[in-house]
C-alpha positions in Angstrom: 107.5 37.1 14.1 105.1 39.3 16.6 107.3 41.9 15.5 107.2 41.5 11.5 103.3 41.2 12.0 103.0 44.3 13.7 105.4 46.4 11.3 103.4 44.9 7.9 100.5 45.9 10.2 101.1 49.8 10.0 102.8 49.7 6.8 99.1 48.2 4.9 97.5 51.0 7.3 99.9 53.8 6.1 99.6 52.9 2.6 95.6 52.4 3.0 95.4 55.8 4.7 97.4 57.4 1.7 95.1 55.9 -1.1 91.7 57.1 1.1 93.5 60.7 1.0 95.9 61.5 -1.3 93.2 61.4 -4.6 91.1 63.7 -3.5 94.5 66.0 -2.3 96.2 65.6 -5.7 93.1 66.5 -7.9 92.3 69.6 -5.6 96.0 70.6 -6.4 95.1 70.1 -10.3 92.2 72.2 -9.8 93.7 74.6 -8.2 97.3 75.1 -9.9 99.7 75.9 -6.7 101.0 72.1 -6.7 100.4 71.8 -10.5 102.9 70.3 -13.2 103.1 73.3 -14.5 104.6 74.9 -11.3 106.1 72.3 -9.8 107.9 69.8 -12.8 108.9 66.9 -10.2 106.6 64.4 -9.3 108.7 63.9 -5.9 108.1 67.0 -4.3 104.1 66.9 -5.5 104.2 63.9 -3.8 106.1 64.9 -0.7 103.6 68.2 -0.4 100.9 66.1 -0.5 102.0 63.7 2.0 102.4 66.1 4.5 98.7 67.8 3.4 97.7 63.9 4.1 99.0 63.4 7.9 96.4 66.2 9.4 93.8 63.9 8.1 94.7 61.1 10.4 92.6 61.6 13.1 89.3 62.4 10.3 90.0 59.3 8.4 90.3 57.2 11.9 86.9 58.0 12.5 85.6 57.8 9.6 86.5 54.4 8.6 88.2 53.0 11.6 90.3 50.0 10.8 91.9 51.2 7.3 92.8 47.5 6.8 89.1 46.3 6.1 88.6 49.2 3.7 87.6 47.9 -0.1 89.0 50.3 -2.5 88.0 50.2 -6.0 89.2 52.7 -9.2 85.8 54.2 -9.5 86.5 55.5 -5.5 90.0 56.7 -6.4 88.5 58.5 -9.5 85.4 59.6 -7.4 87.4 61.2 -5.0 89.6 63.0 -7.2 87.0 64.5 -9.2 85.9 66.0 -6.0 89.3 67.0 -5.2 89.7 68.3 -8.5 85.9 69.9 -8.7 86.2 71.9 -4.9 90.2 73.3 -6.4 88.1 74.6 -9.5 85.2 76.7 -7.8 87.8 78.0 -5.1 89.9 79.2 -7.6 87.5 81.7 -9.1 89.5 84.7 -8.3 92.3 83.1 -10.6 90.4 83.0 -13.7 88.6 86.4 -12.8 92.1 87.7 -13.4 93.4 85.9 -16.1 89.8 86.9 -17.8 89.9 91.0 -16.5 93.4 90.7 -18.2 92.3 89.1 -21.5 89.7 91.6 -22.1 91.8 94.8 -21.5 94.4 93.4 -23.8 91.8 93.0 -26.2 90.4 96.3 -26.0 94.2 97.3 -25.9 95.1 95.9 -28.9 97.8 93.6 -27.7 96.6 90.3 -27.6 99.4 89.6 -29.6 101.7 89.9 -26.1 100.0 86.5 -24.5 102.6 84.5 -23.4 102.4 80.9 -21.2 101.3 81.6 -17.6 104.0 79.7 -15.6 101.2 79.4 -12.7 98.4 77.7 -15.1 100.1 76.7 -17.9 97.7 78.3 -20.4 97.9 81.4 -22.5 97.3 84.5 -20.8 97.7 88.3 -20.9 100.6 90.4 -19.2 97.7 92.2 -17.1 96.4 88.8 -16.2 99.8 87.5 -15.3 100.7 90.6 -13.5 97.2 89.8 -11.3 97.4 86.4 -11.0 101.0 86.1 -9.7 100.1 88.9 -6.7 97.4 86.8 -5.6 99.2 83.6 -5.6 102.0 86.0 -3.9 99.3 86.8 -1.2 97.8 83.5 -0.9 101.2 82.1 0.1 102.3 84.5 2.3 99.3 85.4 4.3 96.0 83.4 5.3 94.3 82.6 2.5 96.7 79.3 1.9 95.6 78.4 5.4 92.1 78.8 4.4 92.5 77.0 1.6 93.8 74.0 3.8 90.6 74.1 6.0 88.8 74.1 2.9 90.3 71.5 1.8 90.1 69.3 5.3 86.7 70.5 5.0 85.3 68.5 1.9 86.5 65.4 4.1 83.6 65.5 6.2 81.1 67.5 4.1 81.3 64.4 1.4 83.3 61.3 3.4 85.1 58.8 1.7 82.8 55.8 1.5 79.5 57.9 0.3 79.9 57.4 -3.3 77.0 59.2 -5.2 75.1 62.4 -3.1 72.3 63.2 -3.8 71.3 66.2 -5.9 68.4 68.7 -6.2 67.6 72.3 -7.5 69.7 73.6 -4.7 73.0 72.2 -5.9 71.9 73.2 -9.8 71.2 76.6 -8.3 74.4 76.6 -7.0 76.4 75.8 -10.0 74.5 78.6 -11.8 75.5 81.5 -8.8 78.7 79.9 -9.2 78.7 80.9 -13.0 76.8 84.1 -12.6 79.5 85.1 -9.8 82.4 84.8 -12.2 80.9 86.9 -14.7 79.6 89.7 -12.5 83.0 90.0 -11.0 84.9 90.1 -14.3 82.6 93.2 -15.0 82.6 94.7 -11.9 86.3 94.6 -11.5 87.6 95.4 -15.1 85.1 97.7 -15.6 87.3 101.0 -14.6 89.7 100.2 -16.8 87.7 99.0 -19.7 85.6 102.4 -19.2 88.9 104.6 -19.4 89.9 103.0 -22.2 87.0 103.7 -23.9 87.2 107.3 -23.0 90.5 107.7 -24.2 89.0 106.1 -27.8 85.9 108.3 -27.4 88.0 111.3 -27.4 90.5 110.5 -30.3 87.4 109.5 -32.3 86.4 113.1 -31.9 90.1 114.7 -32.8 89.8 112.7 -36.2 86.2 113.8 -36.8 87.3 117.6 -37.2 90.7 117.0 -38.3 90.8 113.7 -40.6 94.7 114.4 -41.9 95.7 114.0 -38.4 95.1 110.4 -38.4 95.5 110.5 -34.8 94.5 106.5 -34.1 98.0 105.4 -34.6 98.3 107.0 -31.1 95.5 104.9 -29.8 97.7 102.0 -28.5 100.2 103.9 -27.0 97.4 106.1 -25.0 95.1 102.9 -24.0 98.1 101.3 -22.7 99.5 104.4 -20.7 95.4 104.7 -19.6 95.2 101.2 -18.9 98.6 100.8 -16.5 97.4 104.1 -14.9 93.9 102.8 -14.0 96.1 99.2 -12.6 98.1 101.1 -10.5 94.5 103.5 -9.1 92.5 100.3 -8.3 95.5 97.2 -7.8 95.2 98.2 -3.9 91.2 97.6 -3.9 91.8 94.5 -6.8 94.0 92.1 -4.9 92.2 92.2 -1.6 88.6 91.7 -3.4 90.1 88.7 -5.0 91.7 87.7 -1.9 88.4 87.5 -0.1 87.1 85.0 -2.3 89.2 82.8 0.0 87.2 83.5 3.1 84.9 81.0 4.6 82.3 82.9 4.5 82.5 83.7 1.1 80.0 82.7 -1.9 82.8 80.1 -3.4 82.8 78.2 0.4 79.2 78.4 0.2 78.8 76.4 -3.1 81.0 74.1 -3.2 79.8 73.2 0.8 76.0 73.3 -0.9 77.2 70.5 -4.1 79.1 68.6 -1.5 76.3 68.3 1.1 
């Protein structure tokens, strides 16, 4: 009997320690689409993943709450914590839609939005270019340190915003920080699709001039052609310097670590 009390013991513990964690896990991996549905279609290995995200919470959760038995859960802390899963997976994936943005708006001025196809990594429509960008980075999150950092990030939240605090409390600081948030993702889309959206330009500029001084050349049904060879030219000048911009987004010390720590605290 000693023995069945002690097994049902750590089996209400387990599953207690799974529902305090594995909310906020799951909706930080909908924010941030590497364990999405629309990557991964079965629910076991989401599951599995997040599992063994869970365990390295052990010792955070121990101290936190202590005896996971006497915890009180309720649906609005199971939705709580994964909005803020789901929330802190959204601001650090700002390099992501930076990307899938920088691509949309060179197709645009390319003339080929007609191309978009479904992004396997988001699920949404995007652009080749934006594809093209997006699948590197998730390529360089996984195989270097940025997937680590995202894991700290993630362990992180745990004891910027614990489990049972239910509503922070927020100021100008945290509004200010949603706005850098916003004015962050805009100033990079420009920054970093500038060169190409400038060459592109150029290229226009000029065959704007040809058909000026020779009208019967109508030489604009070479403009798509030209942007495009323009365009994949200026990818290939600047994809070294891209990636690794995009991939520093990632750091801790960067501005996304320092929002999301500032609406959290």
């Amino acid at each position: 009997m000693n023995d069945l009390q002690a097994l049902s013991t750590v089996v209400e513990d387990t599953l207690s320690f799974l529902l305090l964690t594995l909310p906020r896990i799951f909706g930080f991996f909908t924010g941030f689409p590497l364990l999405g549905t629309s990557l991964i279609t079965s629910m076991m290995i989401r599951v599995c993943c997040g599992v063994a995200f869970a365990m390295f919470l052990h010792p955070i959760m121990e101290h936190q709450v202590g005896d996971f038995s006497t915890v009180e859960f309720s649906y609005f802390m199971l939705i709580k914590e994964f909005l803020i899963g789901w929330i802190a997976g959204f601001i650090v994936t700002l390099p992501l839609w930076v990307s899938l943005s920088i691509g949309d708006i060179v197709e645009s001025q390319r003339g080929g939005m007609a191309t978009d196809n479904a992004d396997p990594f988001t699920g949404i429509q995007s652009s080749a270019y934006g594809a093209l960008i997006a699948s590197t980075l998730f390529m360089v999150i996984v195989l270097y340190e940025p997937f680590q950092i995202l894991l700290r990030f993630l362990y992180t939240s745990y004891t910027v915003w614990e489990v049972d605090s239910y509503i922070p409390q927020f100021d100008n600081t945290k509004v200010n920080g949603i706005m850098i948030f916003i004015k962050a993702l805009f100033d990079s889309i420009v920054l970093l699709g500038a060169p190409m959206l400038i060459m592109m330009f150029l290229c226009e500029f000029g065959l704007a001039l040809v058909n000026r001084f020779s009208p019967p050349l109508n030489v604009f049904i070479l403009s798509m052609p030209l942007k495009s060879m323009v365009s994949i030219f200026m990818m290939w000048a600047i994809f070294q310097q891209l990636i690794p911009t995009l991939a520093d987004f990632f750091n801790p010390d960067s501005i996304s670590y320092s929002i999301i720590r500032g609406l959290m605290s």
